[in-house]
N, C-alpha and C positions, 0 to 999 in steps of 0.2 A: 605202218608196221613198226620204224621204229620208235615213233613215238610211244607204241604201245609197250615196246620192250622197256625203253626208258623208265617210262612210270612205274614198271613193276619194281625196278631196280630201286628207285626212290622213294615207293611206298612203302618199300620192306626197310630199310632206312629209317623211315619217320616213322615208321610202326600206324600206317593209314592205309585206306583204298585206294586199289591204284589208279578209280576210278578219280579220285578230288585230283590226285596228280594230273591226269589227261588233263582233267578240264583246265587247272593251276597251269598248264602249257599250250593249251587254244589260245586262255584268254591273251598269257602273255605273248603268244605271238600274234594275236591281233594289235597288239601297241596298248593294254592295260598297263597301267602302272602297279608294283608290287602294295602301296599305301590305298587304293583304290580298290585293287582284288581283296586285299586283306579285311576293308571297309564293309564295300558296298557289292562282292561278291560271295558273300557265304553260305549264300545256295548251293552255287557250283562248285563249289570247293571242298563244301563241307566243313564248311568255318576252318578253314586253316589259318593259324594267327603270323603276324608278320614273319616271327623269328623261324616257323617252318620254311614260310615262303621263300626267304632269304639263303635259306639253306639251299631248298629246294632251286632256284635261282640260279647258288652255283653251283652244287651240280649238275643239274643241264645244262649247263657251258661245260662243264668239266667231260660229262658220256658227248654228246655230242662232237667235241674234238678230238675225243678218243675214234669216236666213229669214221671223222672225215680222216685220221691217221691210219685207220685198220681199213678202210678203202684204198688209201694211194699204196699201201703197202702190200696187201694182197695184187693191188694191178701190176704192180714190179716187181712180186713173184713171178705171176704169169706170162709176163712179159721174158719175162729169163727162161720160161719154160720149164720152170721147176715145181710150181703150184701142185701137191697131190692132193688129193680127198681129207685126206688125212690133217696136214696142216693146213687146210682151208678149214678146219673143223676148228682145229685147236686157236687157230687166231680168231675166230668169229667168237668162240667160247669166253675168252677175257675179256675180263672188266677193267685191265688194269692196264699203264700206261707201262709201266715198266717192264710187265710179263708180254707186253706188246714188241717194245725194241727187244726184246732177249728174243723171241720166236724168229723175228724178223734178224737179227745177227749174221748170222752167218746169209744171209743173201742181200745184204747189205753194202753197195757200189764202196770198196774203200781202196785206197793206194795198195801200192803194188808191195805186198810183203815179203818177207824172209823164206815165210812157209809157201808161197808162189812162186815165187823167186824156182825153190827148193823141186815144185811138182814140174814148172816148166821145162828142172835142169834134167826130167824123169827120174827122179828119188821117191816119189812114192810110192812103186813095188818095195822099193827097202822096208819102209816104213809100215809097207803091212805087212810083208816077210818076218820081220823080228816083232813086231808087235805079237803079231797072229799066230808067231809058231817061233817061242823062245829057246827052242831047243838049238837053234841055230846060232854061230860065235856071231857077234855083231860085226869085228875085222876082219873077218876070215870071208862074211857074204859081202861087207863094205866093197870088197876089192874090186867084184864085177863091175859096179857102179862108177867107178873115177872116171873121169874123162876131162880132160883139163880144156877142151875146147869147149863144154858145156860148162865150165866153171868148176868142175870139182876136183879141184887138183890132188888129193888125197883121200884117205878113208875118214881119215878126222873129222872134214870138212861133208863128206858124205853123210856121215850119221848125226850128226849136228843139223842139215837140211832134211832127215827123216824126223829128229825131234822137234823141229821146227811147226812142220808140215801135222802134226801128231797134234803135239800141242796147241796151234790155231782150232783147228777141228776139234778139241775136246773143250777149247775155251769158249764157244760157243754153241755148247749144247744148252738149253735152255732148263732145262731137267737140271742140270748138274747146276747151274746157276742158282738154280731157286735151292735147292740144298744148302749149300756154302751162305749163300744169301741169310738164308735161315737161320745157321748155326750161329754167324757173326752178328744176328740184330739180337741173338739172347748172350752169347757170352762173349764177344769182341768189347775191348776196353780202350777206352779212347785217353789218349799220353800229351801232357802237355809240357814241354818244357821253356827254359828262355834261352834267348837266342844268346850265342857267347858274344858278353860285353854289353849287354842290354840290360843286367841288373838295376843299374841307375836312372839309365833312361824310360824305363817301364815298370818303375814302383808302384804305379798303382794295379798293375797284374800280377804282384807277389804273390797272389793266393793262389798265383798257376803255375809259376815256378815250375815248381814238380808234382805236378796232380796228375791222379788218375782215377778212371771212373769208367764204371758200367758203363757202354753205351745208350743201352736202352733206359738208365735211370737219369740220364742228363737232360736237367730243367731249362727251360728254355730261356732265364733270363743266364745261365751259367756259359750256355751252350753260344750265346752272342757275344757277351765275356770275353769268349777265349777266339773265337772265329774275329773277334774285334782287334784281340793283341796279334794273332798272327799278320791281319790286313797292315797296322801298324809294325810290322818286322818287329813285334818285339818277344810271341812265344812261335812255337812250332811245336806242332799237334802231329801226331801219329793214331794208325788204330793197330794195338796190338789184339791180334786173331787168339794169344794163345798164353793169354794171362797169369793163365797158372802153370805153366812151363817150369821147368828148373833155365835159373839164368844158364845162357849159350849155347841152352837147347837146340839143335840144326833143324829138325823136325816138325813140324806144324800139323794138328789135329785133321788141320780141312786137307794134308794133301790125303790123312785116313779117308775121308769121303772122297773124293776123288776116286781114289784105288777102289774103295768101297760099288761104288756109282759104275764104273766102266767093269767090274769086276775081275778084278786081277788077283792071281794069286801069285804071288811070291815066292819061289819054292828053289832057289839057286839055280834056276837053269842059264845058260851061259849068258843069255838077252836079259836077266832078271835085273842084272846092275843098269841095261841102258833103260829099259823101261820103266825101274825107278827113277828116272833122270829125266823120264819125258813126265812122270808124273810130278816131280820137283820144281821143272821149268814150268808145266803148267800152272798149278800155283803161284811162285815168285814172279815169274814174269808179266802172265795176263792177267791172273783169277783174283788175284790180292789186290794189285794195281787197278785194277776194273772197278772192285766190289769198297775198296776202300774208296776214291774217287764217289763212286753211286753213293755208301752209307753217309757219308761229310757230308754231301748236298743234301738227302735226304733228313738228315740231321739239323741241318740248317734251315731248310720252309721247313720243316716242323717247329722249329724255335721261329722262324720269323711269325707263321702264322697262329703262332699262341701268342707273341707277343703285340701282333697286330688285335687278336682278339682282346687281349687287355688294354690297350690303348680303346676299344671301341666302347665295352664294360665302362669306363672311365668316362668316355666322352658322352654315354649316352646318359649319363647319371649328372654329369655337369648340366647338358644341356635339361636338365627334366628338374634341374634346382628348383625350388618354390621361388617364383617371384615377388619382390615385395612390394608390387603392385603400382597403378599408377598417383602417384604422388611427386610434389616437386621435391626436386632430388639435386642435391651439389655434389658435385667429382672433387675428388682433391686427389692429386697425382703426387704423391711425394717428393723432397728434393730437398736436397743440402744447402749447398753452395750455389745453385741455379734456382733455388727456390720450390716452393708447393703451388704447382699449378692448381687453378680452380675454375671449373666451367658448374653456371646451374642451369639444367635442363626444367622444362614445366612437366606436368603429370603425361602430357602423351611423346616424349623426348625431346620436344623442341628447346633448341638450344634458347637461353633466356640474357646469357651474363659469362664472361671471363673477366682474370685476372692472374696475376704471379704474386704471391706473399713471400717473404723473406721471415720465416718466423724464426728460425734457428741458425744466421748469423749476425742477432743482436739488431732485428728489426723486428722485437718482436708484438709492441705496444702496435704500433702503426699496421703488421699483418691480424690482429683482433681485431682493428677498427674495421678494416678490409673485410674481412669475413663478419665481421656482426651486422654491419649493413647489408652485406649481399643477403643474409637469412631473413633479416625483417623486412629488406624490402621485396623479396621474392616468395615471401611464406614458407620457405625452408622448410621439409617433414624431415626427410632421409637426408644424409651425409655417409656418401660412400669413400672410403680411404682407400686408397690403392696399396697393396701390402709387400712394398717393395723397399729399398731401402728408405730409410726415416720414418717408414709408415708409425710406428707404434712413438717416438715422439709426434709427429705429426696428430696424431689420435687423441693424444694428452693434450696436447696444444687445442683444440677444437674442443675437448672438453670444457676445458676454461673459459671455452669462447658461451659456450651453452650454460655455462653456471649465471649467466649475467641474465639472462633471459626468463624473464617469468613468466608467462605460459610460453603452450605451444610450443616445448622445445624439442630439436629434430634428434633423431638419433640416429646414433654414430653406427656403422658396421664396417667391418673390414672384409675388402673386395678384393680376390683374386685379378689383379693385375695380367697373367700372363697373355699374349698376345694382342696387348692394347699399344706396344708401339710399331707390333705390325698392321693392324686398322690405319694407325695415323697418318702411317706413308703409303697407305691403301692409294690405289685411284679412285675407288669409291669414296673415302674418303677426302679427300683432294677437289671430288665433284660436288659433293658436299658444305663444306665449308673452305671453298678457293683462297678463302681469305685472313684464314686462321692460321697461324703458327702449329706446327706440330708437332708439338708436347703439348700446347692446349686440345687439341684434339683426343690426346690419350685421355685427358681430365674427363672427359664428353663423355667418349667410351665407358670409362670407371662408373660414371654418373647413371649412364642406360644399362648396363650390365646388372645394375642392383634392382632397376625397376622390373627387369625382365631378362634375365639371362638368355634365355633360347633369339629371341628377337635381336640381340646385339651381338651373339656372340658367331651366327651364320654369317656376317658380315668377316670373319677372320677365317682362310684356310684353318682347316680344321687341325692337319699336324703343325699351325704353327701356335696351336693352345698348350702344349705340353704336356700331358697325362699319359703319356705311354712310359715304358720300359726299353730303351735302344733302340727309336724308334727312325735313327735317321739308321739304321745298320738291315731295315729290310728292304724289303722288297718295295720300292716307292709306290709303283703303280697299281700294288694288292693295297696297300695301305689306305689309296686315297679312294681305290674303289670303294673300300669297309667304312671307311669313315664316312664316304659322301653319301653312302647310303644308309646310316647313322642317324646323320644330320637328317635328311629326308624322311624318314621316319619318326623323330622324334617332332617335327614342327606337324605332319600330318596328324599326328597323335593329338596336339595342343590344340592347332587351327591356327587360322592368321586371320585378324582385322584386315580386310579389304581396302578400308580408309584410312589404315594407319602406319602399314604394313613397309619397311624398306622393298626395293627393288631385290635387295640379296635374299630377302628372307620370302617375297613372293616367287623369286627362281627356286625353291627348295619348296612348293608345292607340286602335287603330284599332275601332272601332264602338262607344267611348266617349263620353260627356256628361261636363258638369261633376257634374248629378245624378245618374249613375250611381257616377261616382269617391267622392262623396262616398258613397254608401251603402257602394261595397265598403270604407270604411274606418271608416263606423258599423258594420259587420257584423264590422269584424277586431275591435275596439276591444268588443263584445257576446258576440263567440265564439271570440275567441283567432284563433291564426295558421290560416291557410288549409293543409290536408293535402292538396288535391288541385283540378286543376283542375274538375273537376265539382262541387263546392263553390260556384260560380261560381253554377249556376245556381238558389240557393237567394237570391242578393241580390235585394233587394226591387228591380223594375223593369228585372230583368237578363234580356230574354227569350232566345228562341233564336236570333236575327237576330244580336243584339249580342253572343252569346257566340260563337257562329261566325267574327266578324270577330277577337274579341279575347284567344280561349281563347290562338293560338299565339305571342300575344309577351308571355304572362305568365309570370312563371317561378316556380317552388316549391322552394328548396334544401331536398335533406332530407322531401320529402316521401314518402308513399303510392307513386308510380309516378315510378321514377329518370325516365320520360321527361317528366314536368312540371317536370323545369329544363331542358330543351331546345327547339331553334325548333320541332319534330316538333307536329304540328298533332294537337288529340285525335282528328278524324276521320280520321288515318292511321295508328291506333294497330292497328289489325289487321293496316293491310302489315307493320309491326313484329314482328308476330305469325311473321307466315308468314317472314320475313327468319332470327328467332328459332332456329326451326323448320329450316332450311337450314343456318344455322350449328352447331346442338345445344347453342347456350350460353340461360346463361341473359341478362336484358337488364345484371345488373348486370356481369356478365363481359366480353359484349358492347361496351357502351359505355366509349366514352373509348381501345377498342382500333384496331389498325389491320385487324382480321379481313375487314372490308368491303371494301377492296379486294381483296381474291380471288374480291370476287363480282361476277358478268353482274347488270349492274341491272336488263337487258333480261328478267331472266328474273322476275321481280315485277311488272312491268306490268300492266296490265287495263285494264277499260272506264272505269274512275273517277279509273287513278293512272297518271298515264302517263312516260315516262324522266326528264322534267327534275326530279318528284315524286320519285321514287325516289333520284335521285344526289344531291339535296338533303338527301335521309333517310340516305342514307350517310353524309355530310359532316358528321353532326349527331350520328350514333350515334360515328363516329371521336374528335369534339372539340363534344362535346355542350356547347349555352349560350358557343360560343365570341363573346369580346366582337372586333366590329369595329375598335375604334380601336386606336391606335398603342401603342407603348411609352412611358408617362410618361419624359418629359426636362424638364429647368427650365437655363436661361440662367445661367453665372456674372458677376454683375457685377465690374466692377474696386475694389478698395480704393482710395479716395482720388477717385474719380470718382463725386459725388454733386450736384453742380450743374452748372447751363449755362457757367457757367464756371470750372469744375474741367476742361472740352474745351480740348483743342488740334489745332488742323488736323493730321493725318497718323495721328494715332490709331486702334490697330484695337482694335475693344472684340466685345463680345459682345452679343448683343439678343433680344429676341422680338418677332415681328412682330406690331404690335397692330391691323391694317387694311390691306385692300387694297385700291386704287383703283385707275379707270382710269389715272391718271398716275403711279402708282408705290405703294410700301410703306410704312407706318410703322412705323418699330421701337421701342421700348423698352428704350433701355439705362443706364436707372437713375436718370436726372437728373431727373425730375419734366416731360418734354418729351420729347415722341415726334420722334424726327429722321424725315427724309423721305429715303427713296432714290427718285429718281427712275427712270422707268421702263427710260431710256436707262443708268443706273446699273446694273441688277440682271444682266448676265450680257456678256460678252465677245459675245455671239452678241446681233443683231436679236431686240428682243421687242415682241412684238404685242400680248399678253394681260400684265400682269404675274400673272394666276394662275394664267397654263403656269408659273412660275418658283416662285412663292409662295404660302403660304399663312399664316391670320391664326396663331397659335401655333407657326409656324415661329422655329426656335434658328439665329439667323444670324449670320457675322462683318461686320461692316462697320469699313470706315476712315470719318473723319470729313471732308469734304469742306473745310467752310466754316460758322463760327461765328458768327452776326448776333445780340450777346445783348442789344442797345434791344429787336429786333424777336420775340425768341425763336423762334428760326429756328435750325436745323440742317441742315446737308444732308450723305448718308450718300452712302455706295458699297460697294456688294459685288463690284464689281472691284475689287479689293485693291489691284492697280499703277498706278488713277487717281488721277490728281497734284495734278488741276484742275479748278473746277465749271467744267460748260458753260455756254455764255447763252445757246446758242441758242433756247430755249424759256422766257424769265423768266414770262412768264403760267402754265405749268404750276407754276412751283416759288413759287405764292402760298401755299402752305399746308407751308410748310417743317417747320413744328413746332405741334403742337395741345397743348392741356394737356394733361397726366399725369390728370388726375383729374377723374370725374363726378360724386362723389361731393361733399356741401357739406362744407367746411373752414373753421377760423378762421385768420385771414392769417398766416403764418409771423412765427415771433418771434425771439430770439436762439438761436441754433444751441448745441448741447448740447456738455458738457467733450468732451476729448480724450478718444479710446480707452486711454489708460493711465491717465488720470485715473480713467475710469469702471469702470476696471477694479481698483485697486487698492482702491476705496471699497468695492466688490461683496467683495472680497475680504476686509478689516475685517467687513467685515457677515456676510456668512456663518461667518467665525470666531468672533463673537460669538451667532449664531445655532445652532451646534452646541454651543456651550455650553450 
């Protein structure tokens, strides 16, 4: 039953039958994984695609805890003996968690109040005496009520415990709440100021100073911002209820609803002054205090969980990069003063060769000899550069190294760095290579990241890549939820070599553990490479549950059965059969052909394998283990443009987008300093989303707007024939330029010879080294 309510609630949401929701909630609570039902459940589901699922996902954790909350709380109604028909209607009715604690208020176990206090001392005949019938003096009935051994030693004191008593009881009408609630989430204005004497210590929250803003129109990277300077003591936020006020206004809109809601008229009768005073208290006291308290939080996971969606946006686009394939490939980890670490990996990651080059403090003949050996004696294709500090001399330097080289020479790309020296000090990495130094381990990383980014880069916590928007300011454990389920989707998407595959990146298959992954790769490393996916189920603690989820995103090039390099699930290796069998070929003829279109899908179908199975099986036999991402592209920088100020206003360079925010993009085009295209920047046309427009490893052109280099600030444009930064939004454009690098660095030192210099000495050298 309520399973069935659920799903209505969820299908009307995702605009589907509530029937795919049911089933999207069997399967999952039979232990499917979300990358499995998504797959190789679209019968039952009615092909719902991940990103429903996921939704759907959290939703049912969301009704569900709502449910087990509207259980314990109905039983501690009835337990109190207060449960009527009536509020057991209205609490079963909500969907909502908050319209849940408002119902539930006022019979809710709390310390002993004012307004208790006030019924115990017998003041609430007062209380509804002058409430109920104002024609009465409020001093004049106070008097009966004093009693000093009940505490009320006067009338003062009297009618103060009737407002009291008044007031609790009207602050938790639920009705009255949802009102006020209402009025302040459209015209309540949220105030930020600085704390006194924090002007200097929290410069970089100048733009909050004295701001104010709709509550409802506050963007979620603004709304972190300022909840960030308060955490920091450096602003203090208020919600003004009543914006448009004349200043020193005593009067506030919502105590009109208030009056409104309990219906009071006002009309001078003697009680008129006290009962506008229990409507005033109720306001300032509870209603304001409550509703501002609830709207800030509420304010806050709505900014965390936008900005956790744009960190996911970001990450799911990183990991979906094209990779450029397997080739042998050299890392070069940049470095000054410590040197350009260098590790070369072979085409399927194995580490091949390290080294430390000194190119750029006048050792730089002797770091070309060093690298021009490693490339020919390794066959060098790709050279990854880490794009961290020195990267872009570093890049020059390696050029010259490839001018000497007559065929076969490898090329240069510049590779996001970030979270490559948290890999290094990994324990994975650590089990890896025990015996490596590590900063050359970062080089490694650099080196495999270019071959394959999704494979190298599930080896790093996901918040420690960096793509979010103030992402250490949410909520950690939503964050790693979104992201880990991210990651999981994105590698089931690709598939994983079986034989090739790390331990971290088989734990991020679908009905995988960390101890699973680790065994199928004690078992490759005891019995050699995997020939077949039924091999699988010989790994120690691999049952039939987990091989079900995870047989069809493992691949086996070269194995037993051409269809274990493909998405083809083993349990539909018989429709294959009978497909086989129709066409008269055999599977290796079959596959990789376009034979399958000529065939009625419709005519395979059955009780088990129904049309979206089947076209799926088509689509897999035509372009069997086809990879989802893009075609590798890499950005060219400009020569001579390697600092923040080496820029000049009107310049159109080249970039990659290294993040995307709600208020615009960051790009990377080579200076060690991500410029900012603001969001108003990124297209001739109104943009809503910047990530209808972009994405993070997006190859973009931009002009250079405006060069701030005290403050390292850049600000881009990808309208090409903008002439002029706007101001109309200076609080958006606070984050003009982030560092280049995550990665820890020793501080730049003197800049390295000129490119002919460096090149004629490479020159000298290798003539004396072919000798």
């Amino acid at each position: 039953m309520l399973n069935q309510q659920i799903s209505q609630i969820i299908a009307a949401e995702l605009n589907v039958a509530s029937h795919q929701i049911l089933a999207a909630i069997q399967l999952l609570d039979d232990g499917n994984t979300i990358p499995f039902i998504a797959r190789y459940r679209k019968e039952a589901t009615g092909g719902l695609d991940d990103t429903q699922l996921r939704h759907f996902e959290s939703r049912l954790g969301y009704l569900r805890e709502l449910e087990d909350r509207r259980q314990s709380i109905l039983k501690s109604i009835e337990e109190q003996g207060k449960l009527t028909d009536e509020l057991r209607a209205q609490i079963e009715a909500t969907q909502s968690k908050t319209e849940l604690e408002d119902l539930y208020l006022p019979y809710k176990p709390k310390r002993r109040t004012k307004g208790q206090i006030a019924i115990e001392a017998g003041l609430e005949p007062l209380a509804e005496l002058l409430w109920n019938e104002p024609k009465n003096d409020p001093e004049m009935t106070a008097l009966s009520f004093v009693d000093a051994e009940k505490g009320v030693a006067d009338t003062k004191t009297a009618l103060d415990g009737a407002r009291y008593i008044l007031m609790e009881r009207f602050a938790e009408d639920a009705q009255l709440l949802a009102k006020v609630r209402q009025y302040l989430q459209q015209n309540a204005q949220i105030e930020a100021k600085v704390a006194e004497g924090k002007e200097q210590e929290g410069a970089k929250f100048q733009d909050y100073f004295d701001h104010q803003e709709l509550l409802k129109n506050v963007p979620s990277h603004r709304a972190l911002a300022m909840f960030r300077g308060r955490n920091e003591g450096i602003l203090q936020l208020t919600l003004n209820a009543d914006p448009d006020a004349e200043e020193g206004a005593r009067h506030s809109y919502c105590e009109d609803i208030i009056q409104e809601h309990l219906g009071v008229r006002l009309s001078g009768q003697p009680a008129d002054k006290w009962r506008e005073q229990v409507i005033a208290w109720t306001w300032k006291i509870k209603v304001s205090l409550h509703l501002e308290t609830e709207l800030m939080s509420a304010l806050r996971e709505k900014a965390e969980e936008e900005a956790i969606d744009v960190f996911a946006r970001n990450l799911t686009a990183l990991l979906m990069a094209a990779p450029a394939g397997s080739k042998n490939t050299m890392g070069l980890d940049p470095g000054l003063r410590t040197g350009v670490k260098v590790a070369v990996v072979d085409n399927t990651g194995k580490l091949l060769d390290t080294a430390t080059i000194y190119p750029h403090t006048g050792r730089e003949s002797e770091a070309q000899m060093t690298l021009f050996s490693l490339i020919r004696q390794h066959n060098v294709e790709l050279i990854a550069i880490g794009n961290g500090t020195a990267s872009r001399e570093t890049e020059r330097f390696a050029k010259e190294v490839i001018k000497e080289i007559k065929e076969n020479k490898p090329q240069t790309v510049v590779v996001s760095e970030a979270g490559a020296s948290v890999y290094s000090a990994s324990e994975f990495a650590a089990n890896e290579f025990p015996n490596l130094d590590v900063s050359l381990r970062g080089a490694v990383s650099i080196a495999r990241r270019l071959q394959d980014p999704l494979a190298e880069l599930v080896k790093i916590e996901p918040k420690a890549i960096g793509v979010g928007q103030y992402q250490h300011d949410v909520n950690q454990t939503q964050l790693a939820r979104k992201l880990d389920a991210v990651v999981e989707d994105c590698v089931n998407a690709v598939g994983v070599d079986l034989n090739t595959a790390s331990a971290p990146l088989l734990a991020r298959v679908a009905g995988m553990t960390k101890t699973l992954a680790q065994n199928i790769v004690a078992y490759r490393d005891e019995n050699g490479r995997f020939d077949s996916r039924e091999q699988l189920k010989n790994v120690p603690r691999l049952g039939p549950k987990a091989f079900e989820q995870c047989a069809g995103f493992m691949r086996i090039a070269g194995g037993k059965n051409p269809l274990d390099a493909s998405g083809v699930h083993p349990e539909a290796y018989e429709l294959v059969e009978k497909i086989l069998q129709a066409t008269q070929q055999s599977i290796q003829e079959l596959m990789g052909s376009s034979t399958v279109r000529q065939l009625n899908a419709a005519q395979f179908t059955d009780e088990r394998f129904g049309l979206p199975t089947v076209q799926d099986i088509f689509k897999e036999l035509e372009k069997p283990g086809r990879d989802p991402r893009g075609e590798f592209k890499t950005a060219t920088f400009i020569e001579g443009v390697e600092e923040i100020t080496d820029l000049k206003a009107g310049m159109i360079l080249e970039g990659t987008i290294t993040n995307v925010t709600n208020f615009g993009a960051f790009v990377d085009i080579g200076v060690h300093q991500d410029g900012l295209v603001h969001i108003s920047s990124l297209s001739d046309k109104f943009v809503e989303d910047p990530h209808q427009v972009v994405k993070t490893g997006d190859i973009v052109k931009v002009k250079v707007l405006e060069v701030d280099i005290p403050r390292k600030r850049i600000a881009l444009t990808m309208r090409l024939e903008e002439s002029a930064v706007k101001n109309s939004d200076k609080s958006d454009r606070t984050l003009s330029a982030r560092p280049r690098s995550h990665h820890t660095r020793q501080d730049r030192t003197s800049r390295s010879q000129n490119n002919s210099a460096m090149g004629n000495a490479f020159a000298d050298a290798l003539k004396n080294w072919k000798k």
